[in-house]
TORFINU-603290 format. One record per residue (C-alpha): x, y negated, z negated; residue number from 1; residue in one letter. Coordinates in nm, 2 decimals, m for minus. Example, Ala and Ser with C-alpha at 12.3 -4.5 7.8 and 13.67 -1.06 7.14 Angstrom:
<nodes>
1.23,0.45,m0.78,1,a
1.37,0.11,m0.71,2,s
</nodes>
This chain:
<nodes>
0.00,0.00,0.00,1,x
0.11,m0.35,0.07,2,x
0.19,m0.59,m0.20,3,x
0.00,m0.89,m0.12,4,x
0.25,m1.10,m0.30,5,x
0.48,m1.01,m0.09,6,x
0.59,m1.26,0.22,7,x
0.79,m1.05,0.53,8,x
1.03,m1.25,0.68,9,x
1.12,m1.19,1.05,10,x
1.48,m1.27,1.04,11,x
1.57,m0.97,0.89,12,x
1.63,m1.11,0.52,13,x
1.48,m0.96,0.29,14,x
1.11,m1.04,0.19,15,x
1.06,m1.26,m0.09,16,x
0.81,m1.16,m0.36,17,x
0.61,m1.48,m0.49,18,x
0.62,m1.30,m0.82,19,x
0.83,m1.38,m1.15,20,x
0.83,m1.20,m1.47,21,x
0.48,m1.03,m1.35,22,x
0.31,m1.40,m1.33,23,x
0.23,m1.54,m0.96,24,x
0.48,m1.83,m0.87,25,x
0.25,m2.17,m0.70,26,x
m0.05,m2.23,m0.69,27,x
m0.33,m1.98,m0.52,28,x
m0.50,m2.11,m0.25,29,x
m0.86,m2.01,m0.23,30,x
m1.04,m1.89,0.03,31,x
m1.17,m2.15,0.37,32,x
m1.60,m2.13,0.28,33,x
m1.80,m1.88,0.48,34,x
m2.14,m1.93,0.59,35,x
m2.35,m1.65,0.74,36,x
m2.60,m1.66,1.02,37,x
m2.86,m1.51,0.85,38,x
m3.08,m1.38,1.19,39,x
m2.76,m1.30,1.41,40,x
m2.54,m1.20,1.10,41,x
m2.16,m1.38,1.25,42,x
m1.96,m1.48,0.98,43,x
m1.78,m1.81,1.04,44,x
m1.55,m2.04,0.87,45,x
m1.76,m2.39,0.79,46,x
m1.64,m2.60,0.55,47,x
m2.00,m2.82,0.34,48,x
m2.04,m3.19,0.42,49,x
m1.92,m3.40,0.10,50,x
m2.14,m3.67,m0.04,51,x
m1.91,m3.94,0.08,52,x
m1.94,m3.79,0.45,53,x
m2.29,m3.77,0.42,54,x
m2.35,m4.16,0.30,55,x
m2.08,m4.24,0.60,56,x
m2.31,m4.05,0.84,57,x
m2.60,m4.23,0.71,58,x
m2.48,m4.54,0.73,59,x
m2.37,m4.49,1.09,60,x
m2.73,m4.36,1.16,61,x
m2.89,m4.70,0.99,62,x
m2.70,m4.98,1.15,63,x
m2.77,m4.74,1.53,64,x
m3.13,m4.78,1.43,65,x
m3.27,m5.09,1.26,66,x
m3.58,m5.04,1.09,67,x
m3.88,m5.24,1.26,68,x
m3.91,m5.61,1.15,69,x
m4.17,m5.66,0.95,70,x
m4.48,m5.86,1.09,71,x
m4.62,m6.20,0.99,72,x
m4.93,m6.30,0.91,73,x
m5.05,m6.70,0.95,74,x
m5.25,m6.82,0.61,75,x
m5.43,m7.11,0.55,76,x
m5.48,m7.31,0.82,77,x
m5.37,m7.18,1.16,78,x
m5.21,m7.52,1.24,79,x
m4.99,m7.55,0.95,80,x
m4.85,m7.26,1.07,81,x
m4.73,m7.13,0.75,82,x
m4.68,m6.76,0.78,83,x
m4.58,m6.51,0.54,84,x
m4.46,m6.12,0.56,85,x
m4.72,m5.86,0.57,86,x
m4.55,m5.51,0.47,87,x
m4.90,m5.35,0.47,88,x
m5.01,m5.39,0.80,89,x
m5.13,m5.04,0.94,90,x
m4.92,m5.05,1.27,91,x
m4.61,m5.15,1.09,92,x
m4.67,m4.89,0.84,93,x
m4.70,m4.67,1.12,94,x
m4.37,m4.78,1.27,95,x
m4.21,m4.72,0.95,96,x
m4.29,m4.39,0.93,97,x
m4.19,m4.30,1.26,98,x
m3.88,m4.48,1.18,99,x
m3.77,m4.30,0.93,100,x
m3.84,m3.96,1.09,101,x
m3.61,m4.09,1.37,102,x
m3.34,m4.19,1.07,103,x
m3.35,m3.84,0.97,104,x
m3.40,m3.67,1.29,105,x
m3.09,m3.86,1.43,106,x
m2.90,m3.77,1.05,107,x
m2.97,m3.39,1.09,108,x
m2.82,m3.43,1.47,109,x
m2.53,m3.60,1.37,110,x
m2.45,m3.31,1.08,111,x
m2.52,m3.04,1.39,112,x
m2.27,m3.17,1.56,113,x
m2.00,m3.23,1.26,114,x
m2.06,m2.85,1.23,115,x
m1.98,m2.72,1.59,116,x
m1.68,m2.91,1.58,117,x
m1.60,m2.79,1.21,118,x
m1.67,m2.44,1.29,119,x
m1.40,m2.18,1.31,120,x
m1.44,m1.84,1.51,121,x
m1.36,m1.58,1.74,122,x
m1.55,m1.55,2.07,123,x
m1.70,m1.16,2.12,124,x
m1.66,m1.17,2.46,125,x
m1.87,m0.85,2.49,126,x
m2.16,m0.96,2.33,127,x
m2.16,m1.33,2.47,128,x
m2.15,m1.16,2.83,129,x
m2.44,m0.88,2.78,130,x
m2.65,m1.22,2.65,131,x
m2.54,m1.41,2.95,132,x
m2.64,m1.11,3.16,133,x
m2.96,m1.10,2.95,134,x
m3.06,m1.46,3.03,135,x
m2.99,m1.42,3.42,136,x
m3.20,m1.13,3.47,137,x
m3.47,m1.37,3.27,138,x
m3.40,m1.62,3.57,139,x
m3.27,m1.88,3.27,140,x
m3.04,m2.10,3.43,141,x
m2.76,m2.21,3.21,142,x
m2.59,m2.58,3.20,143,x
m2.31,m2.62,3.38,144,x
m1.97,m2.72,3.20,145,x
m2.03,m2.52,2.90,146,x
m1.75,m2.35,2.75,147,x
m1.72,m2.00,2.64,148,x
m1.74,m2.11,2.26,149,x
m2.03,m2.36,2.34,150,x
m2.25,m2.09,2.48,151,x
m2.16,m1.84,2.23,152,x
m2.26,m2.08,1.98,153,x
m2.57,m2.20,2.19,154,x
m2.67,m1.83,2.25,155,x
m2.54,m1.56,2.07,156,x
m2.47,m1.71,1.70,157,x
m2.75,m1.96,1.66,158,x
m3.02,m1.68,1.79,159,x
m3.30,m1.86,1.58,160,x
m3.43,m2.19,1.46,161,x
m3.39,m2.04,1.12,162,x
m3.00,m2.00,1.18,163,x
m3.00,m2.40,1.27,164,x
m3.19,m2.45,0.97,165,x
m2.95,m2.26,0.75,166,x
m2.64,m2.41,0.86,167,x
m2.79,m2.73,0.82,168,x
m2.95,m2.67,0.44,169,x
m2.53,m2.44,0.39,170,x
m2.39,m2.78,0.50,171,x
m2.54,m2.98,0.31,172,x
m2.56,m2.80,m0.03,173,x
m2.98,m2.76,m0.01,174,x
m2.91,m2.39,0.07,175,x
m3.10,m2.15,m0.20,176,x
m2.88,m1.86,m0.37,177,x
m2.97,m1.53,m0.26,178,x
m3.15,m1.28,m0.53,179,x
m2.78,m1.05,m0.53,180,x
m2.60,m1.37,m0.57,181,x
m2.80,m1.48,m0.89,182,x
m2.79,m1.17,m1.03,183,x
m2.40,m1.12,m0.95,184,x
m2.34,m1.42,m1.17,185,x
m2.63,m1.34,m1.43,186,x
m2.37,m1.01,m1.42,187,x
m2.03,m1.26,m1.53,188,x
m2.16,m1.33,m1.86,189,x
m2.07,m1.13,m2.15,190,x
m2.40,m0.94,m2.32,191,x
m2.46,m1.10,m2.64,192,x
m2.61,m0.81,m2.77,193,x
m2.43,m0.58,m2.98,194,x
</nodes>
C-alpha cells in the first residue's frame, strides 16, 4: 500500500516523507468542494459563491437595471403645478414587481454563468457523443460554435431543470442537507447516555 504522506520525486532522489516523529509536517490542505447533479449524477468540482461575491453581483445587476421612476401625481390646483410622488399607484406597483423579478432573474443568470466558468471536469466523450447522436436522430439541431465542454454541460450534465436548480441553491448555500447527511453528523456526537 502507498503511504500517502509520501511525495515520489522523478529525479531519482529519494522520496521525501512529509512526516516527522509520527506528526504530519505543513498544513493539510482540504479537499476542492464537490457538488453532485442530482438527476444526471456527474460529480464536479464547484467552489460556493461567498457573500461578498454575491452583494458584488447584485450590485452589478442593480445599477444594469434601474428600478422604474416613481410617478407624480399633481394636487391642489392643476395650475400650480405642485406635484408630489405617488409610490402606490397600481401601474407602478406593477412595474415594480416586474422589476424585481427581472433583478433576480438577471442575479440567478449572472451566478449560472459564474458556475460554468468555475466548474472543473472531465469531458465523457462516450456519453456526450451517444446524447449528440440522441438529439440528431430527434431532428434537434444544435448551435453552432459550441464546445465539447459547453455541450456536455448544456446536454449531458444539466439533464433537468432540477440539476439547474440545484447548482444554483449548492452555489449559493440555500441547498437542503440530505437525510444520510443529517444523520451522519447526528452520528459525530458522543452518546450521552451511559
Amino acid at each position: 500500500m502507498t503511504d500517502p504522506y509520501v511525495q515520489e520525486d522523478d529525479d531519482g532522489r529519494p522520496p521525501v516523507t512529509l512526516r516527522s516523529a509520527n506528526r504530519l509536517r505543513g498544513r493539510a490542505v482540504p479537499d476542492k468542494p464537490t457538488f453532485t447533479f442530482p438527476d444526471s449524477k456527474i460529480t464536479v468540482v464547484l467552489p460556493r459563491v461567498g457573500p461578498d461575491t454575491l452583494e458584488l453581483v447584485q450590485v452589478a445587476v442593480n445599477k444594469a437595471l434601474p428600478p422604474p421612476p416613481i410617478p407624480r401625481i399633481v394636487i391642489g390646483d392643476p395650475e400650480d403645478g405642485e406635484t408630489e410622488l405617488n409610490p402606490q399607484d397600481p401601474e407602478y406597483r406593477k412595474a415594480l414587481a416586474e422589476h424585481a423579478w427581472d433583478v433576480q432573474f438577471e442575479i440567478g443568470k449572472r451566478l449560472y454563468a459564474m458556475g460554468l466558468q468555475l466548474m472543473e471536469f472531465e469531458i465523457d466523450q462516450e456519453r456526450l457523443q451517444r446524447h449528440l447522436s440522441a438529439l440528431d436522430a430527434a431532428g434537434v439541431e444544435i448551435p453552432e460554435g459550441l464546445s465539447d465542454r459547453d455541450k456536455y454541460i448544456r446536454f449531458v450534465m444539466m439533464s433537468s431543470k432540477g440539476d439547474v436548480e440545484a447548482m444554483m441553491a449548492y452555489m449559493m448555500r440555500a441547498d437542503v442537507p440530505k437525510p444520510e447527511e443529517v444523520q451522519a453528523y447526528i452520528d459525530t456526537f458522543r452518546n450521552q447516555v451511559q
